[in-house]
N, C-alpha and C positions, 0 to 999 in steps of 0.2 A: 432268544436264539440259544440255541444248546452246543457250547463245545464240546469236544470229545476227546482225547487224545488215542491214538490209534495208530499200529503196526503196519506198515504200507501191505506186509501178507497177509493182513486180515479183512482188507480192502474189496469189497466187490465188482464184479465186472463193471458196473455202471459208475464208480467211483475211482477205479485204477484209472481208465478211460479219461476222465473229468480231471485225474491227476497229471495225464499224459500233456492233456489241451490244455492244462494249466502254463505245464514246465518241459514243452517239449523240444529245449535244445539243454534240461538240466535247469539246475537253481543254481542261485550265487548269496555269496556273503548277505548280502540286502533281503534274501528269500526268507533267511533261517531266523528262527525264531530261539531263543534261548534262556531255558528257566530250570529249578529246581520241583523235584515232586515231591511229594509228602512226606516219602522216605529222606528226602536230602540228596537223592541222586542228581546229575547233571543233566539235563534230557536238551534235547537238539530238534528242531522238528521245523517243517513247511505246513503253510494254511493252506485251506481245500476250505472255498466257500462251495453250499449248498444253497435251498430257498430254505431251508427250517433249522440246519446245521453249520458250525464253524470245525472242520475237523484239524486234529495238530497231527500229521504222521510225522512220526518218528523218523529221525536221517538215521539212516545207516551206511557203511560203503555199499551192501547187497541192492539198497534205493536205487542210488545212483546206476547200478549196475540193471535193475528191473525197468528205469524208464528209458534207456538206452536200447535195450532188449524186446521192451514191452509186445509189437510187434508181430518179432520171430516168436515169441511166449504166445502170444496169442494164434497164431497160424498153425502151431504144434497139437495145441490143445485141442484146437476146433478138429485137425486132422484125427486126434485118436478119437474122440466121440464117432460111435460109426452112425451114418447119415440112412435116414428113411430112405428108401425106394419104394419110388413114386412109380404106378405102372397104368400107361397111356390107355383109358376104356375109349370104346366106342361110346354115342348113345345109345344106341339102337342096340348094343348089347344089356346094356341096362334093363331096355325094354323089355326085351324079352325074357328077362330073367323075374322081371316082375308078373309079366304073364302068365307064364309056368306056375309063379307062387301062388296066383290066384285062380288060375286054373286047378292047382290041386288042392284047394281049400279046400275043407269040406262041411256042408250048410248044418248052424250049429241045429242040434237037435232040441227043440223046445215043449216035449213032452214031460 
């Protein structure tokens, strides 16, 4: 199994999400995982199991603050992506559109 250590903003849709269903009234004392990194830094962080992944995100106050959020962040986002318009055909328009095209084929020449 592969740990990773990782930035909750570097998180992807399918993983914030998995983070949310993990901790979604927040993490407590018992949550937090607490170690040094290679540098000698202090690092703080929550597990995120996967099927092939153990991920460590990092705590931050901004964490706490994203899965509280999480949500209204995602409602925002989806709203600025502007959405296909879908536009209701007949079939029988279809048809005839195919008609036309075939009607004005014209028979290949095999001279």
């Amino acid at each position: 199994m592969i740990r990773r250590l990782v930035d909750y903003k570097k998180l992807d849709h399918q993983l914030a999400a998995l983070l949310i269903e993990t901790y979604p009234h927040g993490y407590g004392d018992d949550d937090i995982i607490a170690f040094r990194n290679s540098n000698g830094e202090h690092i703080q962080a929550v597990e995120l199991r996967t099927q092939d992944s153990v991920y460590l995100v990092k705590i931050s106050k901004s964490l706490a603050n994203f899965i509280s959020n999480f949500e209204d962040i995602i409602e925002k986002e989806l709203e600025s992506k502007p959405q296909p318009i879908l536009e209701e055909v007949d079939a029988s328009d279809i048809e005839m559109e195919v008609r036309k095209e075939v009607e004005n084929e014209e028979e290949p020449d095999f001279d």
